[in-house]
N, C-alpha and C positions, 0 to 999 in steps of 0.2 A: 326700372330696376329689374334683374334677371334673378330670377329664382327657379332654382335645380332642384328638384323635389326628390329627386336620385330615388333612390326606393322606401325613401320615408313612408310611415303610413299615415291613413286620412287622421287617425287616434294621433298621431304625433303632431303633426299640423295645428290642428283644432285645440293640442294643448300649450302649445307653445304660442298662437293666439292669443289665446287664453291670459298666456302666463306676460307678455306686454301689456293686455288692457287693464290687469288690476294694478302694475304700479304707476298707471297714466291716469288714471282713474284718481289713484290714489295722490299725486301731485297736483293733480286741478283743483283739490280740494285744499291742498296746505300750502296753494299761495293764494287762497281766499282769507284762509285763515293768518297768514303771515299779515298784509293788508289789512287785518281785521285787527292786526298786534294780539293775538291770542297763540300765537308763536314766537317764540325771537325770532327764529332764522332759519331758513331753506336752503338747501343746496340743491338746485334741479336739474333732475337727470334728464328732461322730457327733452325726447330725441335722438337719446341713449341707451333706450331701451334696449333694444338687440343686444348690445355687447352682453349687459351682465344677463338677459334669460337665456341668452346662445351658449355664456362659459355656463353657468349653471348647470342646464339643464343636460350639458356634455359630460359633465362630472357625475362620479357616483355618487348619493346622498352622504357617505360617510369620511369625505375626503374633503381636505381642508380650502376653504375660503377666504381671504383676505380682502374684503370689500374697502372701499372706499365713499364719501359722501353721495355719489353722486351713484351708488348702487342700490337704488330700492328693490328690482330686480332682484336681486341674489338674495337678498330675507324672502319678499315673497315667493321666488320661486321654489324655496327650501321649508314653506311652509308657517315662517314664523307667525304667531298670533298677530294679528292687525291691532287688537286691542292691548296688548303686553308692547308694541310698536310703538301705538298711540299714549301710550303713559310712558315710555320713553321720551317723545317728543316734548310733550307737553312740560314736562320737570318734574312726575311725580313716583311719588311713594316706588309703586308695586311696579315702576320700569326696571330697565335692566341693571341702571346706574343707579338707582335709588333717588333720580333728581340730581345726581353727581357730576355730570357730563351729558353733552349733550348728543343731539341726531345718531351719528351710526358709529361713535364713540363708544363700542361695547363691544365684547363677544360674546356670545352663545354657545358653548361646547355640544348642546342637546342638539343644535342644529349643525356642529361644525363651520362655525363663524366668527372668524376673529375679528373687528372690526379694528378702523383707523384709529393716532390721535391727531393733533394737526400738523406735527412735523411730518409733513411730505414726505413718503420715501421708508421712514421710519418701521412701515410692515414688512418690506422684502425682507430684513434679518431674520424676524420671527417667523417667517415662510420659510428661511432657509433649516432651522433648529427643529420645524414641524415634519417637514420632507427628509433631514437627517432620520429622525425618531423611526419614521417608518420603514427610511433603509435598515436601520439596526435592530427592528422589529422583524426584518424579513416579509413586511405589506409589500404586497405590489398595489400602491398609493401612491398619489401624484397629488400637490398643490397646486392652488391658483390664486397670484396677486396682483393685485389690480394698480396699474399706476396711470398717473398721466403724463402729458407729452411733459408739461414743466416739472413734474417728478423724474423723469428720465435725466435733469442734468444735476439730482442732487447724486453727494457721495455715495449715500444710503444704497441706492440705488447698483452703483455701480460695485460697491462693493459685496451686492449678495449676489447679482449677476455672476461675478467673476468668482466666489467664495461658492457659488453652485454648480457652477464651470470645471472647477477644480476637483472640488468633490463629487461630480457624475451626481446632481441629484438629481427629479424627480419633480423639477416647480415651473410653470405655463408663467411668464412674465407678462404679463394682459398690459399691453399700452392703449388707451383710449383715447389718442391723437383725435381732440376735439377741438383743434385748430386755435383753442387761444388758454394762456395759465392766468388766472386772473384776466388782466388785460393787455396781458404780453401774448403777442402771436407769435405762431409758430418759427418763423422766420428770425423770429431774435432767441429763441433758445436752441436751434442747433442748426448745424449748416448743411448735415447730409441731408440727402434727396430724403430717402425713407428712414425712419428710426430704426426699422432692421437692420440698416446697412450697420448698426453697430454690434450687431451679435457675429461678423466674422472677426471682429477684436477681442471678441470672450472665447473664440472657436467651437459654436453654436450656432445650433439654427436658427433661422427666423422667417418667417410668414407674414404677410399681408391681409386683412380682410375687409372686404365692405359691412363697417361697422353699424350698417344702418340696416344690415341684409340678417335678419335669425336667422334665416336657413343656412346663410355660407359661415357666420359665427359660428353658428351651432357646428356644421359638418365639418370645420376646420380642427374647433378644440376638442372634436370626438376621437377625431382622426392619429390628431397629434400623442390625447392621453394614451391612446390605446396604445402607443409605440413604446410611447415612456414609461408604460408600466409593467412591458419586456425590458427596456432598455433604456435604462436611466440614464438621465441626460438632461437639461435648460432647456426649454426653449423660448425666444420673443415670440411674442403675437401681437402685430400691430394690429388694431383696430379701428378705421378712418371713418370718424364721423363728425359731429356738430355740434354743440353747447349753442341750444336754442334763448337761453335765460340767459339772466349775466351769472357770474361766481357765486354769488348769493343773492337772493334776491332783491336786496336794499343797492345793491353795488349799480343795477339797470344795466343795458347795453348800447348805451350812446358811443364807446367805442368801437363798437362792431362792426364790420362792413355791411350797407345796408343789400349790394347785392348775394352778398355772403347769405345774407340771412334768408334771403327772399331761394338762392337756389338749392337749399338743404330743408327748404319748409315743404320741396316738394318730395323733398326724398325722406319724407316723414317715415318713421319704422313700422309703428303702428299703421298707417291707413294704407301705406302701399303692400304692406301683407295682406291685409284686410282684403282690400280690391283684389288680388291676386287666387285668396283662397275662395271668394265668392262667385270670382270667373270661374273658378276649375267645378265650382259646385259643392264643395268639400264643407263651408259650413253655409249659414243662410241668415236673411236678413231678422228672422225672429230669432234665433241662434244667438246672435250677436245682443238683440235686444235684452231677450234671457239674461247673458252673462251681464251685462251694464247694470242692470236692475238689482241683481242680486249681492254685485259688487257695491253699487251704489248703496243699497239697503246696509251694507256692514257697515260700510262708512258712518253712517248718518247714526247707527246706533252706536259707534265709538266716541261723534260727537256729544250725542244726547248726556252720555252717561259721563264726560269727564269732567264736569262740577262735584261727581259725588264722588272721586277719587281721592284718597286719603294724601296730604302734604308731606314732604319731608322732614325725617325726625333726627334724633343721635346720629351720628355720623361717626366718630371717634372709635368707637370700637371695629367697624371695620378696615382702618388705617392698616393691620396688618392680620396676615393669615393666624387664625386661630390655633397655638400652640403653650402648650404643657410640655417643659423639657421634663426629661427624666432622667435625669443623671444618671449616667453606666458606670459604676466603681471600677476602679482600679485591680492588677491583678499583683499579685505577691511575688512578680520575676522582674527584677530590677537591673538597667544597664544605663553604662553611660553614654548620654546621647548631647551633641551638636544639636543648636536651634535648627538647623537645615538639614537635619537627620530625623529630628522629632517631626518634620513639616513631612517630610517625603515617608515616613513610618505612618503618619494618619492618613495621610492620600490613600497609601497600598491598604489598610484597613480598609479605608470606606470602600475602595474600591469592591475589594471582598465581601464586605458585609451590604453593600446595595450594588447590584447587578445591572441597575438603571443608571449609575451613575457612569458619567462621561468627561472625561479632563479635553480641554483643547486651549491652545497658546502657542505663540510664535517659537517654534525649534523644542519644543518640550517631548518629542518623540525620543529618535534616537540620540540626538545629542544632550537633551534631559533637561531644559532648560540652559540659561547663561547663568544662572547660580545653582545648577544640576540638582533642584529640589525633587523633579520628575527623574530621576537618572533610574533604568532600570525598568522603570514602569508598562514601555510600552514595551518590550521584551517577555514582560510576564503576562499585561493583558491584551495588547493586540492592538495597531494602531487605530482600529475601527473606534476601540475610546479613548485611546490618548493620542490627540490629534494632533500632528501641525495643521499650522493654520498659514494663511497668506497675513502680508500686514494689514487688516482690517480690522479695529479691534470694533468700530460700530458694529459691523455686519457679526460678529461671534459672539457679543456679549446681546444681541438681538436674539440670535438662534438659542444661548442659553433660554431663555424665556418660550422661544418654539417647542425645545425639549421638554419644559415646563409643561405647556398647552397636551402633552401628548404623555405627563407623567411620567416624563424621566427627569435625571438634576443632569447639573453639570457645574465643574468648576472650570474658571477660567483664568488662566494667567495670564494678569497686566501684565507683561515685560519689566517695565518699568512702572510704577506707581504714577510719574510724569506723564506717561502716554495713555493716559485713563481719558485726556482731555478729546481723545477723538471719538470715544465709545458714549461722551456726555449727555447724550439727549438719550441713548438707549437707558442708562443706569437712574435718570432724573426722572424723566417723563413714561417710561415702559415699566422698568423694573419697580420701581417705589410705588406708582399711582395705578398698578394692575388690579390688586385689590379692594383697594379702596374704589376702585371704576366699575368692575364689573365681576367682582368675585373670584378673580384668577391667580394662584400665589406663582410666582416670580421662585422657585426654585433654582435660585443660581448665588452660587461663592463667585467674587470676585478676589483675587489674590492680588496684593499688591505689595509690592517688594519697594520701599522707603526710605528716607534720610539720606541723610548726611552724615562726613565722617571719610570721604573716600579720595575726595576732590577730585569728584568727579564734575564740578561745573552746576549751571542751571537747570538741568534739561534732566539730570540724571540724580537729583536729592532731596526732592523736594519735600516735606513733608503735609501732605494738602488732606489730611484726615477734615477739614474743618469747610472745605466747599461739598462735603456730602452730609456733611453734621448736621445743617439746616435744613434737611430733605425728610419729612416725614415718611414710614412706608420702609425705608431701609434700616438695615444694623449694621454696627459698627465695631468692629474687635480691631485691639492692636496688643496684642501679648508682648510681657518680658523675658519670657521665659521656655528652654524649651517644652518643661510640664505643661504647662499654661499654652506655649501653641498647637500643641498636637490637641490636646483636649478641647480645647475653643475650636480650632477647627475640625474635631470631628463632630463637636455638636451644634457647629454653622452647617457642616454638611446635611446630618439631621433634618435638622428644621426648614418648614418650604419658604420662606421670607428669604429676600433678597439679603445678600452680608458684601461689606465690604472688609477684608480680611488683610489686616495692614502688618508687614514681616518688617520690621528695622535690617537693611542689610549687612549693618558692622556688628550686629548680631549672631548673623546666621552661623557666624566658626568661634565665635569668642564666647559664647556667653553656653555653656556645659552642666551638666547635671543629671542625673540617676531618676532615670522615668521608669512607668512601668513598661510593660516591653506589647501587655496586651493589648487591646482595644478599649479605650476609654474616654467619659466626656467629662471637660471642666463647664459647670454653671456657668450661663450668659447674665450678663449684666451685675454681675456681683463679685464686689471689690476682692482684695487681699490686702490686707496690711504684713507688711515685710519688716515694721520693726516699728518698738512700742515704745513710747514715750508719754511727756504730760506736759512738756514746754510748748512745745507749736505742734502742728502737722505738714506735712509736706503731700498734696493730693498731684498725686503724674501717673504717666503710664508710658508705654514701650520704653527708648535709650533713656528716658528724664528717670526711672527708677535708679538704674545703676549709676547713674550720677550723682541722686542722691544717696544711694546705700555708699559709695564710696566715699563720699564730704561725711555720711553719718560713720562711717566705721573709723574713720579716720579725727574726730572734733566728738569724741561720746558726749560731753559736757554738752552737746545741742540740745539732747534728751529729746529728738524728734518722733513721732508717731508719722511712718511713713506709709501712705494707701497708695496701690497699685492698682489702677481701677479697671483694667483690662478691659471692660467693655467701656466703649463712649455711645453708644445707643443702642438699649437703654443704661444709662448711666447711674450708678450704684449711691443714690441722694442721700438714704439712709444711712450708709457706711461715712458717709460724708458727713451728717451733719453728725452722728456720736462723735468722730474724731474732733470736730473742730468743737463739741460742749465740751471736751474733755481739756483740750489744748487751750481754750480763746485765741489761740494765734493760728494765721494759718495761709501758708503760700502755693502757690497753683503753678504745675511747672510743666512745658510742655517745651518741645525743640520748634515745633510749628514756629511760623513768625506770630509777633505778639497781636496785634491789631486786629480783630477780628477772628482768633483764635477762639480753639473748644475753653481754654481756659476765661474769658471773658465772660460766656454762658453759665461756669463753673462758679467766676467768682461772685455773678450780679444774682446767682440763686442763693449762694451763702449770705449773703448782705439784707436779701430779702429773706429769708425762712429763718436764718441763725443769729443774727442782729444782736442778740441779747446775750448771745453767750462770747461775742467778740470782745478782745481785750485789746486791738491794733485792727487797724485797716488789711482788709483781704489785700493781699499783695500778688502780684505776679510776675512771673520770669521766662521770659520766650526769649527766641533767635530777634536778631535782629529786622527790620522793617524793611528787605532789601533781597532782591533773590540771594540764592545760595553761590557766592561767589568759587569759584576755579581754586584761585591761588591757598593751596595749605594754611596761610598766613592768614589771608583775608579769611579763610572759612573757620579757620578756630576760634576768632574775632568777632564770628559771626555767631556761633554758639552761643548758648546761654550756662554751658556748665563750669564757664571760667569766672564768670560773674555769681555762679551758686552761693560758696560761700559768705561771700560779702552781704550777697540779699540775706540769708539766714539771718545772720548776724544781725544786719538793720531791725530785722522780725523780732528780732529776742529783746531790744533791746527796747523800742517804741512806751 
């Protein structure tokens, strides 16, 4: 192995030594302990070292990391406590996750460390939203994320590449081409020669490095930041080296080539620096002795002391970021506004009123969205925050969350509410379970433009409020109105928890009303009743309101008490259960399909808390059990507001 010491000093040497034998050190120890079943589970880097102490140690302290399992490297280099490490490990209390997650399943902001979850791939967005922050900041800052070779053929991947490409940022794409993903070699996840060769498909650079070599790691990602932080830009850096272990430790390496393993045991990172730096004379054999000892001695007293480590407690309260709304009144200049005048009025407020905030979505620039909610916007503030975006809604609803990391928000427009399904691991597993992991709130609006009503087909009405409803960690708004959505959306904007913020689109021009004109929030999670009665109640929200106000304006004799519940998480129980003590009748009406709908949740808690005050079985009425068909015919068929009446009626009469 050739090591170019170029004009390094003996002091850099010796620390970057240094900086591989503690997390080697540190591994010999926790696949004792793995074997010993006093861990669950290992991910080992041993043999990998180089990669992550070389990006490390090239990076400023205060520029952002995105490790992966298999980086002990990058905590230790960066300083992280051994002991705050080892109660991560372990499952307890005073880790980083509280016991919540495991290994490198965490960030660190004190160190600038965001770590993995286990979908692969899944950090390069939030690498892209962190690298955004600092362009917009005016840092001259650079990221660094870490993937590997079998990470390279997810979406994820591809699409923050290309999402960084576009927007000139400022992110080191670290490949650690360790020759096998699990137990797939290299040779079955992609057919180019080098993984670089894919960065003149993004029109980027990319680099080569002997992953087993600090010195040429380190000299490569010095080289490359220092360019990048004149002259913002992606680049790859492949990293070529060996996964000495299997995947995890339980997994073993009976698959591995036995010659494989035997000619990378020689290209160890550790002992061929070692041999290297003790020829030159730069450090020495008590030198080394020293550091082992002293490294060893942490260790041992991290063991010693984690019996007396305090267990895992409550958990529930940290589900979401700690907030207090504080409703902002209304102002006394009233106009009449379009649902899609009210939505694009609260954007330009927030926009005004938080300077952090960041819009980006497919064509929402100059063309202003395809239901021109954004129309106007980036004309006043500049495209740098109302972005288009390329079609990647994973890779932008990931950087939402980057912006997060770096204290800014961002709202995002779904296009369609249907295409939310490609951004589904960022909104489920990133957005929702960031706080509850490791203390981070997920400051991002998700907008989603909904329903049916257009015949517009499958793809384009769906009403799928009810595959995020089961996700603790998120919120959930669907307004009827335009009061109601300008207000809910400026006080989703507000608050740093993740929202999914749902527009009914036969809405947006139909449904009209005299707002105030200033800046102002409506209460989250707290109903509205829109009309008072004592026969039943009718509990709905978004289009299922106007459907029923128009069967009730139309049949007074229903005498219905009709709740608008505008929020479906958290969900307004109490306005719920006075309506149905008052009624004993009471039907749940939602356009979703029926079957596993928010209204199922809605009616199996009435049944359970309110039992006593029912006079008739909780009823309910959804779309039918079938996508949202094409044909006009078929799609009115499909509805449930032509079948309303009939249900009421059934209700009243039980």
């Amino acid at each position: 192995m050739d090591f170019d010491r170029k004009h390094y000093s003996n002091e850099l040497l010796a620390h970057l030594y240094q900086s591989l034998l503690r997390p080697r050190l540190i591994e010999e120890k926790m696949m004792v302990l793995v074997r010993q079943n006093k861990i669950s589970k290992w991910f080992s880097g041993i043999g990998q070292e180089a990669v992550s102490v070389g990006i490390t140690a090239a990076l400023e302290d205060d520029e952002f990391i995105f490790p992966m399992h298999r980086n002990l490297g990058v905590f230790t280099r960066r300083g992280v406590s051994l002991k705050k490490l080892w109660m991560q490990w372990s499952g307890g209390k005073d880790g980083f996750t509280k016991g919540r997650d495991r290994s490198f399943h965490f960030g660190t902001k004190e160190h600038h460390i965001v770590g993995m979850i286990s979908h692969i791939g899944a950090q390069n967005g939030v690498a892209v939203g962190a690298a955004l922050a600092s362009r917009l900041k005016g840092e001259k800052k650079i990221a660094a994320v870490f993937n590997g070779d079998g990470g390279t053929s997810e979406g994820d991947f591809h699409e923050a590449v290309n999402l960084a490409a576009v927007w000139n940022l400022p992110i080191l794409f670290v490949i650690e081409n360790n020759a096998y993903s699990l137990s797939t070699p290299a040779h079955e996840q992609y057919r180019c020669k080098k993984l670089i060769d894919k960065a003149a498909g993004y029109g980027i650079e990319g680099f080569q490095a002997d992953g087993n070599n600090v010195l040429e790691v380190y000299d490569k990602a010095k080289a490359i930041g220092e360019k990048m932080r004149e002259n913002a830009a992606p680049v790859l850096l492949e990293c070529v080296t060996f996964r000495m272990r299997g995947h995890e430790e339980a997994s073993g390496i009976d698959y591995m080539e036995e010659k494989l393993i035997e000619e990378w045991a020689k290209k160890d990172p550790v002992k061929n620096f070692e041999q290297f730096l003790l020829s030159c004379k730069i450090i020495s054999e008590e030198a080394i002795l020293k550091w082992k000892n002293e490294i060893q001695k942490e260790i041992d007293e991290c063991t010693a002391c984690e019996p007396e480590w305090p267990e895992p407690t409550s958990e529930i309260e940290d589900v979401y970021f700690p907030y207090v709304q504080k409703a902002v009144g209304a102002g006394e200049v009233f106009s009449e506004k379009r649902m899609i005048d009210a939505i694009r009025e609260g954007l330009q407020q927030s926009m005004e009123r938080f300077p952090n905030l960041v819009l980006m979505g497919q064509d929402i620039a100059e063309y202003g969205g395809v239901f021109k909610a954004t129309d106007g916007l980036a004309a006043k503030f500049g495209k740098a925050r109302v972005r288009n975006t390329p079609l990647c809604e994973s890779a932008v609803v990931g950087a939402g969350l980057g912006l997060a990391v770096k204290e800014m928000k961002s709202v995002v427009e779904i296009q369609f509410a249907d295409f939310v399904t490609e951004g589904f691991t960022q909104i489920i597993n990133n957005l929702a379970k960031s706080h509850y992991r490791w203390g981070q709130c997920a400051d991002v609006v998700l907008r989603m433009p909904a329903g049916a009503g257009a015949g517009a087909g499958p793809f384009h009405s769906q009403s799928n409020e009810a595959w995020f409803f089961h996700t603790p960690g998120l919120k959930i708004v669907y307004p009827s109105t335009p009061y109601d959505a300008k207000g809910l959306l400026n006080a989703a904007i507000e608050d740093k928890n993740p929202y999914l913020f749902f527009e009914h689109k036969m809405l947006y021009r139909s449904s009209r009303e005299n707002i105030p004109s200033d800046y102002y929030t409506v209460e989250v999670g707290k109903a509205k009743r829109v009309a008072e009665g004592a026969a039943l109640s009718i509990v709905t929200y978004g289009m299922g309101v106007h459907w029923a106000k128009e069967i009730l304006d139309a049949n007074p004799a229903l005498d219905a008490d009709l709740l608008d519940l505008r929020t479906l998480l958290p969900w307004d129980k109490e306005a719920v259960r006075v309506s149905v003590e008052k009624t004993g009748r009471v039907l749940v009406l939602h356009e979703a399909t029926l079957t596993g709908g928010v209204g199922a949740e809605i009616a199996a808690w009435i049944g359970e808390h309110c039992f006593s005050f029912l006079d008739a079985p909780v009823m309910r009425l959804a779309s039918l059990d079938t996508p949202v068909p094409f044909s006009k015919t078929l799609e009115a068929n499909f509805l449930p507001n032509q079948r309303l009446h009939e249900k009421l009626l059934e209700l009243i009469k039980f």
